[in-house]
BALOBA-1460 file (C-alpha; in Angstrom, 3 decimals):
// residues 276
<rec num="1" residu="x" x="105.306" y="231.876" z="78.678"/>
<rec num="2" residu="x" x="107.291" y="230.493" z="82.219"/>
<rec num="3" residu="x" x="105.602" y="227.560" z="81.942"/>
<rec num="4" residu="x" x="107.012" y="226.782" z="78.096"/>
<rec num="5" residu="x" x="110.785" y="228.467" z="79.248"/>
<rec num="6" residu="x" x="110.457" y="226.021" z="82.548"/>
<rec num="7" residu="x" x="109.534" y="222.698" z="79.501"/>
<rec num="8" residu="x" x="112.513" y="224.128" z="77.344"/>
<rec num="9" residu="x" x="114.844" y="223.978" z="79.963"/>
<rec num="10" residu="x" x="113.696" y="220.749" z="81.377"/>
<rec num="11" residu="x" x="113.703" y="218.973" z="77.683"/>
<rec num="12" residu="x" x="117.817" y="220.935" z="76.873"/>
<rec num="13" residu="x" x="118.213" y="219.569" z="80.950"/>
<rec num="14" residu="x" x="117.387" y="216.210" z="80.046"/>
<rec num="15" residu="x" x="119.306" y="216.095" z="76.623"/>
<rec num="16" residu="x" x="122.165" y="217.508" z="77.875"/>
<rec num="17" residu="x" x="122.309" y="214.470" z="81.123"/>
<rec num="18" residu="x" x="121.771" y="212.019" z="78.216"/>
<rec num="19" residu="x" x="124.391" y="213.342" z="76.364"/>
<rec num="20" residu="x" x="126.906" y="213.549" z="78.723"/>
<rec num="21" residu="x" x="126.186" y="210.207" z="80.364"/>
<rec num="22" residu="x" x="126.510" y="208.870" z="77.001"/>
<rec num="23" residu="x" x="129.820" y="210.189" z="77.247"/>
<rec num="24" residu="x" x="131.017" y="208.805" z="80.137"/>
<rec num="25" residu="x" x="129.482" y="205.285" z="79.361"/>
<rec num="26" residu="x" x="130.836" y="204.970" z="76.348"/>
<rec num="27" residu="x" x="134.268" y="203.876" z="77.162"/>
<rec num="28" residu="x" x="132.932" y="201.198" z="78.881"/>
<rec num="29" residu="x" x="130.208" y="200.336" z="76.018"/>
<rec num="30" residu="x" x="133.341" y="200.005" z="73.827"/>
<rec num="31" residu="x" x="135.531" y="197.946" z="75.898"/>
<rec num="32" residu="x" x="132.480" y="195.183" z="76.364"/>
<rec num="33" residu="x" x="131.687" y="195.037" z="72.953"/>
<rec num="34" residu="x" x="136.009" y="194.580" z="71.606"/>
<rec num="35" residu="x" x="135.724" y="191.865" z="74.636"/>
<rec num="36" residu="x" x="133.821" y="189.742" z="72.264"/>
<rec num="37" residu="x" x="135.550" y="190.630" z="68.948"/>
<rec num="38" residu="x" x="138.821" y="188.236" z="67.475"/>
<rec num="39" residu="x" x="142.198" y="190.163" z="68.052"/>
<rec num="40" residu="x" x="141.863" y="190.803" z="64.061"/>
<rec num="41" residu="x" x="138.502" y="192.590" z="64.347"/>
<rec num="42" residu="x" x="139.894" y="194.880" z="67.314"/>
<rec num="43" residu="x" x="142.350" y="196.329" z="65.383"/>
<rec num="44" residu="x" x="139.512" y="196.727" z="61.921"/>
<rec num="45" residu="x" x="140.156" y="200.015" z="60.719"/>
<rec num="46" residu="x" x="136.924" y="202.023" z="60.646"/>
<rec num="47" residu="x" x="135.859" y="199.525" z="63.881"/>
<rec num="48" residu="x" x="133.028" y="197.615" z="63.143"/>
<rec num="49" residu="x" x="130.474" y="198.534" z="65.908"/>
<rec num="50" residu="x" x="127.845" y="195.614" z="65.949"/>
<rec num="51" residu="x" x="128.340" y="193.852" z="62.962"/>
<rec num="52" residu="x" x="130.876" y="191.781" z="63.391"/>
<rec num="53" residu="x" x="131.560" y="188.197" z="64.473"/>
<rec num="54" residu="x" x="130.900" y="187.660" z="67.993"/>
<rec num="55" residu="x" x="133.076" y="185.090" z="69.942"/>
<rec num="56" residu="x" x="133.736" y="184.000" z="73.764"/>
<rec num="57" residu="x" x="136.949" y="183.346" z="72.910"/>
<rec num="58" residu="x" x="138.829" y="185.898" z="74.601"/>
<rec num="59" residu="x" x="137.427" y="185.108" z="78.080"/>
<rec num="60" residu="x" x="138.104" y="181.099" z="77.630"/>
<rec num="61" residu="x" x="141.492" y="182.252" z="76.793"/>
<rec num="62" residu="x" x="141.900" y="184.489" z="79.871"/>
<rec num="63" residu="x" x="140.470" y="182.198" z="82.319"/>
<rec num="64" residu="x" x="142.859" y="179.426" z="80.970"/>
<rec num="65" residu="x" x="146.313" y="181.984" z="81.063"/>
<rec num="66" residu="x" x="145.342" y="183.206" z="84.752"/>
<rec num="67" residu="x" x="143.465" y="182.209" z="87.488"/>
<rec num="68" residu="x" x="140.602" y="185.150" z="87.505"/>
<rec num="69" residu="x" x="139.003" y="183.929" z="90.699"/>
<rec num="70" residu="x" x="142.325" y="184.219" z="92.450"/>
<rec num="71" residu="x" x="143.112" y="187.896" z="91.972"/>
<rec num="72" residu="x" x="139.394" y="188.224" z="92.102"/>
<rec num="73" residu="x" x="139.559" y="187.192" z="95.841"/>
<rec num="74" residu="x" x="142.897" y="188.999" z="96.780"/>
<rec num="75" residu="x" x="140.980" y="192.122" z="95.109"/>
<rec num="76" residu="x" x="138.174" y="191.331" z="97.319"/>
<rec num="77" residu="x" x="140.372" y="190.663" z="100.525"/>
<rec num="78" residu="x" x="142.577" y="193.935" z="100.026"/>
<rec num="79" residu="x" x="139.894" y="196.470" z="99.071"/>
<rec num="80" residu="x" x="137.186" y="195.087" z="101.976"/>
<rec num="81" residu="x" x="140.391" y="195.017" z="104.260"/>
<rec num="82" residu="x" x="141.475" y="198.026" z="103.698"/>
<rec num="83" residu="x" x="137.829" y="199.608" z="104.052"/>
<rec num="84" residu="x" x="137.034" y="197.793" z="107.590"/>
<rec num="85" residu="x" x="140.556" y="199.262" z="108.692"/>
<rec num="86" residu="x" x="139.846" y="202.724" z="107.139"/>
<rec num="87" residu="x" x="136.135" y="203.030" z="108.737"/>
<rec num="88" residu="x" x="137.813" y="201.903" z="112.408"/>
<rec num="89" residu="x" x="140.606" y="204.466" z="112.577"/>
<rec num="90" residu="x" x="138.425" y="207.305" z="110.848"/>
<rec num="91" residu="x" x="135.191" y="207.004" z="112.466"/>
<rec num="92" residu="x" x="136.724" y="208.238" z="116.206"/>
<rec num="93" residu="x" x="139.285" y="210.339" z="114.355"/>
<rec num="94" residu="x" x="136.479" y="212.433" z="112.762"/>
<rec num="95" residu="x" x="134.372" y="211.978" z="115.410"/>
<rec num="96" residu="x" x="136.921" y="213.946" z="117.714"/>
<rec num="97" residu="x" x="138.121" y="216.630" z="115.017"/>
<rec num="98" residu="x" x="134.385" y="217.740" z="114.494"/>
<rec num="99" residu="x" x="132.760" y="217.580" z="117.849"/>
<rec num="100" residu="x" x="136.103" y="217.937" z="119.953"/>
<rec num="101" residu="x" x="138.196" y="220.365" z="118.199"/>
<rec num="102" residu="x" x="141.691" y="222.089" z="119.140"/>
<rec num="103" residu="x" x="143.618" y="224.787" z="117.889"/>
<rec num="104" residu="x" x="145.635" y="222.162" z="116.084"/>
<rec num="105" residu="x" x="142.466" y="220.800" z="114.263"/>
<rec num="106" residu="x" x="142.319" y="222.774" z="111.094"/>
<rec num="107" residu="x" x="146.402" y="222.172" z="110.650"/>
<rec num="108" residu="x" x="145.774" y="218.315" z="111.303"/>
<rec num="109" residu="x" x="143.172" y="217.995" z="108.211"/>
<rec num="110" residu="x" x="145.097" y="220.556" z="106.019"/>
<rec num="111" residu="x" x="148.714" y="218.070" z="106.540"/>
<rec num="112" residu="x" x="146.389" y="214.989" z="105.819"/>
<rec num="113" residu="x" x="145.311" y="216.465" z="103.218"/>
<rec num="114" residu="x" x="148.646" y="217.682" z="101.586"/>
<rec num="115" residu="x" x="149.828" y="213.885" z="101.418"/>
<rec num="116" residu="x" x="147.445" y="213.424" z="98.806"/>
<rec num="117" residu="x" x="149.184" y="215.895" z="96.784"/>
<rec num="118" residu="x" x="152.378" y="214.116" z="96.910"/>
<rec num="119" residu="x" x="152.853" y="211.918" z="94.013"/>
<rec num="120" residu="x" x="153.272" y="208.584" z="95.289"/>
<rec num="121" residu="x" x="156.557" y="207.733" z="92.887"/>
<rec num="122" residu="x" x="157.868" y="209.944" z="95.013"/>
<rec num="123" residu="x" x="157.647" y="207.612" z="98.095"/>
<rec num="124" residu="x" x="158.049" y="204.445" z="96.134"/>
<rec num="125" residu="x" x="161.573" y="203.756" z="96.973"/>
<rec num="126" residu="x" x="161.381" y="204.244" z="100.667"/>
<rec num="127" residu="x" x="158.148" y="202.247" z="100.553"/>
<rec num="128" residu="x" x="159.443" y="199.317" z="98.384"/>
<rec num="129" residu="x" x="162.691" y="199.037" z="101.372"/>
<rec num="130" residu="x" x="160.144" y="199.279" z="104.450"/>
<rec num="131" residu="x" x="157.747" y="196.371" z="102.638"/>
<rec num="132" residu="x" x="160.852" y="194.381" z="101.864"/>
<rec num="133" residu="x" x="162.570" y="194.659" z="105.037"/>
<rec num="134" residu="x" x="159.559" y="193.608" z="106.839"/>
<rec num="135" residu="x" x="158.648" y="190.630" z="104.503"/>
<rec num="136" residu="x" x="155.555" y="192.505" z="103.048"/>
<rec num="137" residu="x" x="156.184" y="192.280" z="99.411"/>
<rec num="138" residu="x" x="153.644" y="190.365" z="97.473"/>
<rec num="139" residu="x" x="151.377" y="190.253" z="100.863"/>
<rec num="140" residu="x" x="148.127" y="190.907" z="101.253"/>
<rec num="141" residu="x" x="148.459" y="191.928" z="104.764"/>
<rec num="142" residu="x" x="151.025" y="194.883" z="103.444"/>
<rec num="143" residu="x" x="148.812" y="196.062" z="100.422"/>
<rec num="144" residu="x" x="145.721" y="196.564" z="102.785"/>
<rec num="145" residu="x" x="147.936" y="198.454" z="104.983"/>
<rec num="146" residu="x" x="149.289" y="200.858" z="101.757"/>
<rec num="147" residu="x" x="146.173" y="201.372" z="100.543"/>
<rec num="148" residu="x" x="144.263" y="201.990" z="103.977"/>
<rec num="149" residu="x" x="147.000" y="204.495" z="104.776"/>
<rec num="150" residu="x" x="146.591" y="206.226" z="101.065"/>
<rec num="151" residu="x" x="142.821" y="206.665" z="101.302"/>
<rec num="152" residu="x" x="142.596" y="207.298" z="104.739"/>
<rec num="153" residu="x" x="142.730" y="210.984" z="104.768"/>
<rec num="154" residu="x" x="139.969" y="211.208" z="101.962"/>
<rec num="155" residu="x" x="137.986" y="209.120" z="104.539"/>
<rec num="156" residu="x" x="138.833" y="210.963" z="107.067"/>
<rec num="157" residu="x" x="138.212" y="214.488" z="105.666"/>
<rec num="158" residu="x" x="134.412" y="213.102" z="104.064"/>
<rec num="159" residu="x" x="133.599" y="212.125" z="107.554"/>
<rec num="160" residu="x" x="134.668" y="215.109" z="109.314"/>
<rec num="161" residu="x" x="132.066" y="216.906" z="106.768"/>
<rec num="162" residu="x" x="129.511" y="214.918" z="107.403"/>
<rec num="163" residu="x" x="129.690" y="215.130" z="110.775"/>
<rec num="164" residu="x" x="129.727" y="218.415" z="110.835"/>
<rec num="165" residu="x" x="126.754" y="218.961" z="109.672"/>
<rec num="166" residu="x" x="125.033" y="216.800" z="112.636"/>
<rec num="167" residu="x" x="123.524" y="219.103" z="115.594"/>
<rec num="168" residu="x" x="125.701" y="219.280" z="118.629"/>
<rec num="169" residu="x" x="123.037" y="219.810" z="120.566"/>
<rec num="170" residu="x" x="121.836" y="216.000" z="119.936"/>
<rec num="171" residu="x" x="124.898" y="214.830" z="121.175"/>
<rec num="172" residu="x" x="124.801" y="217.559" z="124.261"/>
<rec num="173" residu="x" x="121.523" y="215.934" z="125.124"/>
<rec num="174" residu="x" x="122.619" y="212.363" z="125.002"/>
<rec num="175" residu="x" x="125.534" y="213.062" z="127.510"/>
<rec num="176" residu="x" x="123.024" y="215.063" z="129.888"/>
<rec num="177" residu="x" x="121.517" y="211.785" z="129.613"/>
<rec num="178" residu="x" x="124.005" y="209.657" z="130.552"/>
<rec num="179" residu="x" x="125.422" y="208.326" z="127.460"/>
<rec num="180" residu="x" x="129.374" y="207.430" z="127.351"/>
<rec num="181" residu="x" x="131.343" y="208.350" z="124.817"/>
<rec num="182" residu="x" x="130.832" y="205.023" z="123.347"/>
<rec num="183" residu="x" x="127.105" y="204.630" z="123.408"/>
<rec num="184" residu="x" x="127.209" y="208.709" z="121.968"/>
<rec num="185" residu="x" x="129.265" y="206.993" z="118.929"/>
<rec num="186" residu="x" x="126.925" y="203.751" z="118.703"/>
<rec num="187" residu="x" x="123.481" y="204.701" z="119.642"/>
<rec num="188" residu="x" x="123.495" y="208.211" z="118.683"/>
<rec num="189" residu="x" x="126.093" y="209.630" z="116.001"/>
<rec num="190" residu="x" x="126.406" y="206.550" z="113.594"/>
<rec num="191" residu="x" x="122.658" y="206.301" z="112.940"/>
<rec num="192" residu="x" x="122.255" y="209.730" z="112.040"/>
<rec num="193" residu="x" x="125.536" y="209.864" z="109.753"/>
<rec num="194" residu="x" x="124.616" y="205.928" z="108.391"/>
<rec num="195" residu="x" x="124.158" y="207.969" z="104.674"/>
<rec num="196" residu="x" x="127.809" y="209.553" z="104.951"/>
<rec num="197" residu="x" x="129.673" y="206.554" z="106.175"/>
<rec num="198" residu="x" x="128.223" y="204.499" z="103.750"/>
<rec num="199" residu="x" x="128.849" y="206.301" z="101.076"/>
<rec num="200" residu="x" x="132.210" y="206.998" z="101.955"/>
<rec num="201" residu="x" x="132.994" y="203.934" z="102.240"/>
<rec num="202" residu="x" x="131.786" y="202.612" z="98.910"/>
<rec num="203" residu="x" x="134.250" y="205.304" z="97.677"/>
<rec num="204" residu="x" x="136.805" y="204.060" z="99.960"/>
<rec num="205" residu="x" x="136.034" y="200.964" z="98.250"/>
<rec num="206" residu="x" x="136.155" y="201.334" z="94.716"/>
<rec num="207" residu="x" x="139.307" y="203.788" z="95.032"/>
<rec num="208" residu="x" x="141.308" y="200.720" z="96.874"/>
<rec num="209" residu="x" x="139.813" y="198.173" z="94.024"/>
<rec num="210" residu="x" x="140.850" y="200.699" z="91.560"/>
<rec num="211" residu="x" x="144.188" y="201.221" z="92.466"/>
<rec num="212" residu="x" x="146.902" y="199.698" z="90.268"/>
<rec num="213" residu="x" x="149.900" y="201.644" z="91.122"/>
<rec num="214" residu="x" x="151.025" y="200.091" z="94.678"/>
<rec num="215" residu="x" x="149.489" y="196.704" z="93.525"/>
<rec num="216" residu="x" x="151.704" y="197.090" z="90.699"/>
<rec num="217" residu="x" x="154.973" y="197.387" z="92.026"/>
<rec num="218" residu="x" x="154.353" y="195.731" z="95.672"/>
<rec num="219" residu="x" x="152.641" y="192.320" z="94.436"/>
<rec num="220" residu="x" x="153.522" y="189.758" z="91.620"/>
<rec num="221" residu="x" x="151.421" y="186.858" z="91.722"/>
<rec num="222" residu="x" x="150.289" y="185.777" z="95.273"/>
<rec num="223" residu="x" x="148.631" y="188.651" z="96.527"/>
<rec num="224" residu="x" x="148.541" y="190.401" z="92.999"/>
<rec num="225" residu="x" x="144.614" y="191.562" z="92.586"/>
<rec num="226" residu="x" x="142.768" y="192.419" z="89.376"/>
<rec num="227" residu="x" x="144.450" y="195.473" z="88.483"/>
<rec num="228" residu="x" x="147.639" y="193.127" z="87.825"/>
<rec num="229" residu="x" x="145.657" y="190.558" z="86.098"/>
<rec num="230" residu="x" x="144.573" y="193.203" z="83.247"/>
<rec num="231" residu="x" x="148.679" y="194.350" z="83.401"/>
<rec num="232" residu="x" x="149.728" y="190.939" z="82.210"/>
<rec num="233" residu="x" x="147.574" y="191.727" z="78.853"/>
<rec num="234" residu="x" x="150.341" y="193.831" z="77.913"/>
<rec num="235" residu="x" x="153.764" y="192.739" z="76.697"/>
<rec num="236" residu="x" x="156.671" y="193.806" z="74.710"/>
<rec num="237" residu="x" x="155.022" y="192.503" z="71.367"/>
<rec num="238" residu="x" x="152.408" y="194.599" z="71.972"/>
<rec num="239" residu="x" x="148.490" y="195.180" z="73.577"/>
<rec num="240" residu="x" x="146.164" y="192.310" z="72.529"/>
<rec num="241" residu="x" x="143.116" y="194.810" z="72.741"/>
<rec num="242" residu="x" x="140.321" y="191.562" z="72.431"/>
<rec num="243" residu="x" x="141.775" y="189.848" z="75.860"/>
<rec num="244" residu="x" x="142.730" y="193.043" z="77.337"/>
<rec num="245" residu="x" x="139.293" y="193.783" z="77.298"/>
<rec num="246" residu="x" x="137.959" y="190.682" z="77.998"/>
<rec num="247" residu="x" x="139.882" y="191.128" z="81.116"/>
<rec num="248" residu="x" x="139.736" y="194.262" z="82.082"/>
<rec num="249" residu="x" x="135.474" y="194.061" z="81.195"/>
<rec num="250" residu="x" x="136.235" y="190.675" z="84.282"/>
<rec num="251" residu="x" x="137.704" y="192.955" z="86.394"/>
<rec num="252" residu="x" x="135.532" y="195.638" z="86.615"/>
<rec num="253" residu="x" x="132.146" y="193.629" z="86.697"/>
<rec num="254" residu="x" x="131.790" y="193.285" z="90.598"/>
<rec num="255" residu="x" x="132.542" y="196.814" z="91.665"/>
<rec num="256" residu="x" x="129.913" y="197.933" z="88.462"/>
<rec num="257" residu="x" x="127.520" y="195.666" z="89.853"/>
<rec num="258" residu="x" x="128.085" y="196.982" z="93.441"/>
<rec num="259" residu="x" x="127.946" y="200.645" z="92.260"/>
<rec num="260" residu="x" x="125.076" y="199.791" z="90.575"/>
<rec num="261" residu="x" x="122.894" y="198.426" z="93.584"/>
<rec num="262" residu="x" x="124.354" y="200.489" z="95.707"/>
<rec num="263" residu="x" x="124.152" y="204.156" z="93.737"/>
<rec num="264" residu="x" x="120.504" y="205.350" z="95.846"/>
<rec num="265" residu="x" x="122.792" y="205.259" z="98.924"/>
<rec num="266" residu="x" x="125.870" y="206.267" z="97.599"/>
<rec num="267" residu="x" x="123.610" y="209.100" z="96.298"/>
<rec num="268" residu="x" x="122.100" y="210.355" z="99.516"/>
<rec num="269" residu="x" x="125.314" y="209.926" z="100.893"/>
<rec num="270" residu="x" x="126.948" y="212.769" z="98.851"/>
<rec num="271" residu="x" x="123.956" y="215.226" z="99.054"/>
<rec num="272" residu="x" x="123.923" y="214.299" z="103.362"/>
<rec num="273" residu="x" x="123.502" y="217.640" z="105.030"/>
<rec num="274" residu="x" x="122.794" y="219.748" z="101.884"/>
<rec num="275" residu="x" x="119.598" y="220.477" z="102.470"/>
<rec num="276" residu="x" x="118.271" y="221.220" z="106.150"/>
């Protein structure tokens, strides 16, 4: 009797992941598949789902409107950039909150954590005038710098977990040894936390790819990435679904791919330190 209640939940368990991850996939299903209708099929009320004329069309057409390969690269440049930058200031900064702690610790991650609840229209204004005043608009140099400040207390605050869940009395050991506070970082703590960083970083990564508000209103064309390039599908006559789909299905290709390859480590990155 266990054994068939311990198949029954296994089989609704298994339905249920299907079903859900159906869900979530869908969206994206749907978006590939109007990527390679004609603007007239798009808008085919009931939507055809297979049948229907497939073309290449749309993504001739968005290659020839906009360079994809540029954006592609400033997308590349500012979400990398603002990763490296991230993992340099973060890395020591966690590194001192979880193993080195003060009174003012707890109040230090709560305030980094409270600017994330501030919507960031709300700052927009002071933001635009600083970037302007200091040449940064449509930079690439100023958008890493937004977007590594914006994520960096996520960063910050996944680290400090994961950290905290490494045995002090490794680290005690290694300075009983002889180890500076550099070769304790290098030899010692980054091995052990290599799951955590990584996977914090990937999501450091595909957060700063993601982002389209600050690339939105800081950039126009130089150091605009892909998150502007799907933005110039729409227009005051209207959304051309095929090519905004056609590019947006361009844009978010790499990080899929990367997510893809990468999900076994961003995996046991999430789960590090849940089970001793």
């Amino acid at each position: 009797m266990a054994r068939r209640v311990t198949v029954r939940r296994m089989v609704v368990s298994t339905v249920a992941a299907w079903f859900f991850g159906g869900l979530i996939f869908f969206p994206i299903l749907w978006m590939v598949l109007t990527s390679f209708k004609t603007e007239l099929e798009a808008f085919t009320i009931p939507p055809s789902f297979l049948f229907f004329e497939w073309t290449t069309e749309n993504y001739a057409t968005v290659q020839e409107r906009s360079d994809y390969f540029h954006h592609a690269l400033n997308s590349i440049i500012i979400a990398g950039g603002s990763t490296v930058i991230a993992a340099l200031i973060a890395v020591p900064a966690a590194w001192s909150m979880a193993f080195a702690p003060t009174k003012r610790t707890k109040d230090i991650l709560l305030w980094m954590l409270s600017t994330k609840m501030m919507p960031a229209v709300g700052v927009l204004v002071p933001i635009y005038l600083l970037f302007k005043n200091f040449d940064l608009l449509d930079t690439r140099s100023g958008l890493v710098a937004i977007l590594c400040l914006g994520n960096l207390p996520i960063v910050i605050w996944m680290l400090f977990t994961y950290f905290k869940e490494i045995p002090r009395d490794i680290l005690e050991a290694a300075r009983m040894d002889g180890a500076t506070i550099r070769r304790e970082l290098t030899y010692v703590l980054l091995p052990m936390a290599v799951p955590g960083i990584a996977s914090t970083l990937l999501l450091n990564l595909i957060l700063a790819w993601n982002e389209a508000f600050w690339t939105l209103n800081l950039s126009t064309s130089k150091a605009a990435p892909l998150t502007v390039f799907i933005a110039s599908y729409s227009s005051p006559e209207g959304l051309f679904w095929a090519k905004l789909s056609a590019a947006s299905t361009m844009a978010i290709a790499p990080i899929l791919v990367l997510g893809w390859f990468s999900q076994r480590q961003l995996v046991r990155g999430l789960t590090f330190g849940a089970v001793k």
